[in-house]
Residue frames as a rotation matrix with the C-alpha (Angstrom) as fourth column:
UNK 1
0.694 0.149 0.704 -7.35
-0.668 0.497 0.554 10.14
-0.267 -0.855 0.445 10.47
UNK 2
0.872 -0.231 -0.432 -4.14
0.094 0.944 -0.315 8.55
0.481 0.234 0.845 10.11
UNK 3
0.749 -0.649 -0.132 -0.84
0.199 0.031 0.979 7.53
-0.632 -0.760 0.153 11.78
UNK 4
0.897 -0.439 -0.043 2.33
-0.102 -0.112 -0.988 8.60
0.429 0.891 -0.146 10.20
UNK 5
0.733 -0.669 -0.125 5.88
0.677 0.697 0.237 7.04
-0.071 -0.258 0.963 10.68
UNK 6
0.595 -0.798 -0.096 8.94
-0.725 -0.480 -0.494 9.05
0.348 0.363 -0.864 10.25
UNK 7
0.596 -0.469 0.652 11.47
-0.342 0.586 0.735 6.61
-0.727 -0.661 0.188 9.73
UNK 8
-0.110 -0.776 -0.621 14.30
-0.583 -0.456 0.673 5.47
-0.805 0.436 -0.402 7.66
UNK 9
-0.914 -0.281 -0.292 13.66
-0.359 0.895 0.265 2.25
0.186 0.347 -0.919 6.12
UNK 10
-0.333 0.943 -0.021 10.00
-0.822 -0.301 -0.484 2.44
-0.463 -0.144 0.875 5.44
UNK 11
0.190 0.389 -0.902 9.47
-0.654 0.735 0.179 -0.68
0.732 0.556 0.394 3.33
UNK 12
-0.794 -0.552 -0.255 11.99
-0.134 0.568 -0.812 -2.46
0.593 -0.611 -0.524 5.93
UNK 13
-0.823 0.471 0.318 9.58
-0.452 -0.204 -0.868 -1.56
-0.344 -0.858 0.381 8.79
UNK 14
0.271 0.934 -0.233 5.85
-0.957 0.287 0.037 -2.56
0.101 0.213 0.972 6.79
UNK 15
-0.208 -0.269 -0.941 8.18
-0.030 0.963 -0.269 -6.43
0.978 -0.027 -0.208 5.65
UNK 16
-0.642 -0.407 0.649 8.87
-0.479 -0.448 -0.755 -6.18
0.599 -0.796 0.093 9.39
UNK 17
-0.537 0.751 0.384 5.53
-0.798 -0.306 -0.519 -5.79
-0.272 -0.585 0.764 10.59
UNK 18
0.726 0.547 -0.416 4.05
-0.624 0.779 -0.066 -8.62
0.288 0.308 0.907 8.51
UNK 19
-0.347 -0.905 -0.248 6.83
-0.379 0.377 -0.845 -10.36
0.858 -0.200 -0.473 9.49
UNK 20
-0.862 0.425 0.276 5.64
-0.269 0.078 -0.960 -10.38
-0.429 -0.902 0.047 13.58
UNK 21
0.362 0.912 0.190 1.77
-0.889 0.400 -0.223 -11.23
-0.279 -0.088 0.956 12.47
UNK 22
0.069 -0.053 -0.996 3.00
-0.787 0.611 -0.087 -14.05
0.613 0.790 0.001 10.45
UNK 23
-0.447 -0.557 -0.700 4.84
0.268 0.663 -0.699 -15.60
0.853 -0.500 -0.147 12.72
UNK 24
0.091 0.767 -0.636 2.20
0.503 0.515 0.694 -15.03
0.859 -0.383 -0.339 15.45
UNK 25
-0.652 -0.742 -0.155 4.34
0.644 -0.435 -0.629 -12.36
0.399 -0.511 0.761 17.64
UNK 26
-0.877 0.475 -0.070 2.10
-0.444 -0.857 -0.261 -9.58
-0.184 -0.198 0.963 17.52
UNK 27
-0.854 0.520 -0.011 -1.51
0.479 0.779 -0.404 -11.17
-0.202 -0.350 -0.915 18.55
UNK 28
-0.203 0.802 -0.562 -3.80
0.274 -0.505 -0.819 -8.58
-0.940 -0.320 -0.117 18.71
UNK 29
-0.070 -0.100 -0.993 -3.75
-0.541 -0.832 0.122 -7.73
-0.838 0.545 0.004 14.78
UNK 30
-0.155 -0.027 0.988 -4.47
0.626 0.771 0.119 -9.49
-0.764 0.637 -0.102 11.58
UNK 31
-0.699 -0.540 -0.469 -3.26
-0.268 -0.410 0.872 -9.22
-0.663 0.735 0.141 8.16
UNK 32
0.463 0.500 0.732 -5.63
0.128 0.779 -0.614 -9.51
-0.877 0.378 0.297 5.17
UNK 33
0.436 -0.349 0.830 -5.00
0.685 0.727 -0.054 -10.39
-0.584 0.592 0.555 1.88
UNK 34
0.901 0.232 0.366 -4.74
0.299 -0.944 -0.138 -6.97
0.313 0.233 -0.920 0.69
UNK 35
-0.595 -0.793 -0.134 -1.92
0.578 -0.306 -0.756 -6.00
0.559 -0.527 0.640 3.40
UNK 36
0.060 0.164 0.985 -4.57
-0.394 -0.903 0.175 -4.58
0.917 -0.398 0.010 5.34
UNK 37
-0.918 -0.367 -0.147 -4.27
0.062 0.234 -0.970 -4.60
0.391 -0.900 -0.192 9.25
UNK 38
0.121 0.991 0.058 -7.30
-0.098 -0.046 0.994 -5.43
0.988 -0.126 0.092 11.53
UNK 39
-0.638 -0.328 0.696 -7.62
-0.760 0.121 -0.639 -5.57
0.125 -0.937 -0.326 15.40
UNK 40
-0.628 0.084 -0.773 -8.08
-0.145 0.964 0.223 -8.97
0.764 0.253 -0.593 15.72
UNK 41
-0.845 0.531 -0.062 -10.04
0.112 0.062 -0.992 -8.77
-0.523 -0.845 -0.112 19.65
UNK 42
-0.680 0.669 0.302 -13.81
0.725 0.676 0.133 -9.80
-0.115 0.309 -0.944 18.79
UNK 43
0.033 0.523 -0.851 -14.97
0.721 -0.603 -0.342 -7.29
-0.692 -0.603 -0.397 19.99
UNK 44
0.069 -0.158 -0.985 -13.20
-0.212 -0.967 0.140 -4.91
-0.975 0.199 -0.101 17.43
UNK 45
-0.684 -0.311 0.659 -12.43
0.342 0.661 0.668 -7.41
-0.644 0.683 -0.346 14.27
UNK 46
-0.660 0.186 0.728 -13.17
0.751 0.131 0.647 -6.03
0.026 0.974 -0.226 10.99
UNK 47
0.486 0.637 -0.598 -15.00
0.511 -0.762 -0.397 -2.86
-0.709 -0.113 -0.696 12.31
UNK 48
0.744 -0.475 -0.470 -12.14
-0.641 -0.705 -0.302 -0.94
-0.188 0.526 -0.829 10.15
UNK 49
0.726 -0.680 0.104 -9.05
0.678 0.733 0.064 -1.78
-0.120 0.024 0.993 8.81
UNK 50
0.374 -0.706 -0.602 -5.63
-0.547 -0.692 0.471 0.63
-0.749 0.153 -0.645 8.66
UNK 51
0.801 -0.385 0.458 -3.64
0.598 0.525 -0.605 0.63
-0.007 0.759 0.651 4.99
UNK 52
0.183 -0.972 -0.144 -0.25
0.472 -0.042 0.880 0.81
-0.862 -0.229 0.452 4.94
UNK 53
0.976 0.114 0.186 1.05
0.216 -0.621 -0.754 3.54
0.029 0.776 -0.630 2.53
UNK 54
0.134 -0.749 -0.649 4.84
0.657 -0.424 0.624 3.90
-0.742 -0.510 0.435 2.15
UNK 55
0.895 0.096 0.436 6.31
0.421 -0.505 -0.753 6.91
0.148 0.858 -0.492 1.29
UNK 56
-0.152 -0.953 0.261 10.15
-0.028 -0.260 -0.965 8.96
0.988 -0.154 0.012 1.19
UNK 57
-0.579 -0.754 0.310 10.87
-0.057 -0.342 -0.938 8.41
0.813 -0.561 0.155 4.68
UNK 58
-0.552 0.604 0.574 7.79
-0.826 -0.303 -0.476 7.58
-0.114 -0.737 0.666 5.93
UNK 59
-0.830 0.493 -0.260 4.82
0.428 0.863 0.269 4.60
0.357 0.112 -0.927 6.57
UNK 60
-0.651 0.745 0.144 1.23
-0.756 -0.621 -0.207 5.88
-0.065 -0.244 0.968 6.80
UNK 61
-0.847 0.465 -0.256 -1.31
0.529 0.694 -0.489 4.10
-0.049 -0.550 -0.834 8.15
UNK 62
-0.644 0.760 0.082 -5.26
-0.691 -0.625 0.364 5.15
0.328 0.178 0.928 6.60
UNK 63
-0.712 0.561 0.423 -8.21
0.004 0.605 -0.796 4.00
-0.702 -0.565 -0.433 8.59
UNK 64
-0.933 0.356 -0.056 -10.83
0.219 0.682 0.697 1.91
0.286 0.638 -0.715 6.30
UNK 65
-0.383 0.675 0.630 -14.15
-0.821 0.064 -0.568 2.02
-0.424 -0.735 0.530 7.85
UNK 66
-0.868 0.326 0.375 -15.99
0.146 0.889 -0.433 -1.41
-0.475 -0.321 -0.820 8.51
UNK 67
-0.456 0.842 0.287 -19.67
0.760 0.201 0.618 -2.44
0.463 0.500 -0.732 7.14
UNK 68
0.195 0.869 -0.455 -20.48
0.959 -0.073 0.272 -0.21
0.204 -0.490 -0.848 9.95
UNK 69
0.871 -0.100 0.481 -20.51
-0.087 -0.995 -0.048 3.80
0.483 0.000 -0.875 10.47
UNK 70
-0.253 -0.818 -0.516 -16.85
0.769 0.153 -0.620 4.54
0.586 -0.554 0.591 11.80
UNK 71
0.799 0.600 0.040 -17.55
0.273 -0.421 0.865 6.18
0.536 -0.680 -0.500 14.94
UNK 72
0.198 -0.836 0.513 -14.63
-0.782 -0.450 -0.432 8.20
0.591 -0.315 -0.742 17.29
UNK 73
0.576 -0.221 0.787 -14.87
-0.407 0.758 0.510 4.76
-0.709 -0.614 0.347 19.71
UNK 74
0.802 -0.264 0.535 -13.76
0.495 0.795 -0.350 2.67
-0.334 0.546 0.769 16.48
UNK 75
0.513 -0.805 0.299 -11.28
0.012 -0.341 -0.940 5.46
0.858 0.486 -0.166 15.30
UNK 76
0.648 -0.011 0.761 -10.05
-0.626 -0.577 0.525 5.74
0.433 -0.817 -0.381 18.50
UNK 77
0.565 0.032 0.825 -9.48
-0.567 0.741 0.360 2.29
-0.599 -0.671 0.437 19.33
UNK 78
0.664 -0.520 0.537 -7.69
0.624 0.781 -0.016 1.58
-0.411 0.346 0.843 16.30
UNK 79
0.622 -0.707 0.337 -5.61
-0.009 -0.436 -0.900 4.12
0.783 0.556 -0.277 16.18
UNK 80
0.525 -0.474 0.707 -4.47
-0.808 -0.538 0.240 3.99
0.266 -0.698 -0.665 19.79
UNK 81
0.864 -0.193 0.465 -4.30
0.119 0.976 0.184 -0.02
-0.489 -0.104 0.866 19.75
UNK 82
0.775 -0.618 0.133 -1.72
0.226 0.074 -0.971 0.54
0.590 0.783 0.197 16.27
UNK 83
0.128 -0.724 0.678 0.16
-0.523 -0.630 -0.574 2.93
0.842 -0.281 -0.460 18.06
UNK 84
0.543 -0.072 0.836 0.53
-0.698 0.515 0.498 0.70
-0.467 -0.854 0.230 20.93
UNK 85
0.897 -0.036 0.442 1.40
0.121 0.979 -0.166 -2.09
-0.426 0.202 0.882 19.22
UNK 86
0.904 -0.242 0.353 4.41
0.319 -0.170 -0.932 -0.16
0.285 0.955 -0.076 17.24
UNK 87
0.334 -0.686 0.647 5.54
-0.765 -0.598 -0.239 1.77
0.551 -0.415 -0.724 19.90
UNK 88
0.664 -0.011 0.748 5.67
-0.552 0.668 0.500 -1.90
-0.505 -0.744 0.437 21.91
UNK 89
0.570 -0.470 0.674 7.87
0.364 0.880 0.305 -3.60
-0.737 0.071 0.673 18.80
UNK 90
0.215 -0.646 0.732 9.23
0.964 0.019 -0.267 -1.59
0.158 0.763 0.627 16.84
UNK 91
0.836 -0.277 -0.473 10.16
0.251 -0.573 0.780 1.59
-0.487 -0.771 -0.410 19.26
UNK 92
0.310 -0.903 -0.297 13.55
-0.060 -0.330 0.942 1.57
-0.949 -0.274 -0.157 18.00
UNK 93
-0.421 -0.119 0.899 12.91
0.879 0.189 0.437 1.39
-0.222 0.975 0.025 14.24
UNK 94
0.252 0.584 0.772 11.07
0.796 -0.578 0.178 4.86
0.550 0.570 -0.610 14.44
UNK 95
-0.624 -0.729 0.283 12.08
0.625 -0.682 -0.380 7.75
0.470 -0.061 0.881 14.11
UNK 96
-0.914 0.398 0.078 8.40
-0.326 -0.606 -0.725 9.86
-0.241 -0.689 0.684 14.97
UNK 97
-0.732 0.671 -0.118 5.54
0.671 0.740 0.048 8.66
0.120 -0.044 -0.992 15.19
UNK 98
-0.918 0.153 -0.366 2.23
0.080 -0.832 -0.548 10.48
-0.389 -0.533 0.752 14.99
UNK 99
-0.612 0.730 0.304 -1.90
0.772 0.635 0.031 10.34
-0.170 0.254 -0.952 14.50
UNK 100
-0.827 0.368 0.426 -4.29
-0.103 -0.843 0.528 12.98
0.553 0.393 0.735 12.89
UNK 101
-0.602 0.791 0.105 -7.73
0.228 0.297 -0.927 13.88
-0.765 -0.534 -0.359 14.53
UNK 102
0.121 0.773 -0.623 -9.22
-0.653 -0.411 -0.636 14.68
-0.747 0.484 0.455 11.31
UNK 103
0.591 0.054 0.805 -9.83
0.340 0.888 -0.310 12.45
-0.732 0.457 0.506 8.16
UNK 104
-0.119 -0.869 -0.480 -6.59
-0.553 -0.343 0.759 13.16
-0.825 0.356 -0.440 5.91
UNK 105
0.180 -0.311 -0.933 -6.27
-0.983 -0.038 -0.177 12.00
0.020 0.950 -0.313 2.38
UNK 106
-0.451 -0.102 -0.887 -6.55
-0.576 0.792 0.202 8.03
0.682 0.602 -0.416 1.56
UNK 107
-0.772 0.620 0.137 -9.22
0.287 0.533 -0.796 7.36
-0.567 -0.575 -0.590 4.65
UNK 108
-0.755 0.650 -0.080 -12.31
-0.139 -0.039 0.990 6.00
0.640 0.759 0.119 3.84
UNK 109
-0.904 0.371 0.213 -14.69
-0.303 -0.203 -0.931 6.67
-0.302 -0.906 0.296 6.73
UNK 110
-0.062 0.984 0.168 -18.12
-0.748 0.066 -0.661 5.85
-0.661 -0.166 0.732 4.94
């Protein structure tokens, strides 16, 4: 269960991205201390978090699970929210873009 980037200037892109939360751009998302990403809407906050992984050519995005079972609503919802949110600012920094439906290597689901 994760999103993977294809893009040139993976580190560029993650700076980027913290870059927009900092500075309040991108609303729906919070950074913790870690570098992990939450969906900030009450509703969803801290059910999961996505970690940022870069690698050769690429930014990967593994879904945390929350205090609580991660259910396909919570994976769902934060993977389609990310991917929204990427394809909404940073469209033209990626190259492909793309989300597993199974749990892949560095998610923690339980």
């Amino acid at each position: 269960m994760a999103i993977i980037l294809i893009t040139e200037e993976p580190k560029w892109l993650l700076n980027a991205i913290y870059e927009e939360l900092e500075d309040d751009e991108i609303r729906t998302w919070k950074c913790d201390k870690e570098g992990d990403l939450t969906h900030s809407p009450k509703q969803w906050q801290y059910l999961a978090w996505m970690r940022p992984k870069l690698g050769k050519g690429r930014l990967i995005f593994n879904i945390i699970a929350g205090e609580e079972t991660l259910s396909k609503r919570i994976y769902g919802v934060y993977h389609g929210r990310l991917i929204e949110m990427l394809l909404t600012y940073f469209d033209n920094d990626i190259d492909k873009l793309y989300a597993t439906s199974i749990p892949t290597s560095g998610d923690i689901i339980q």
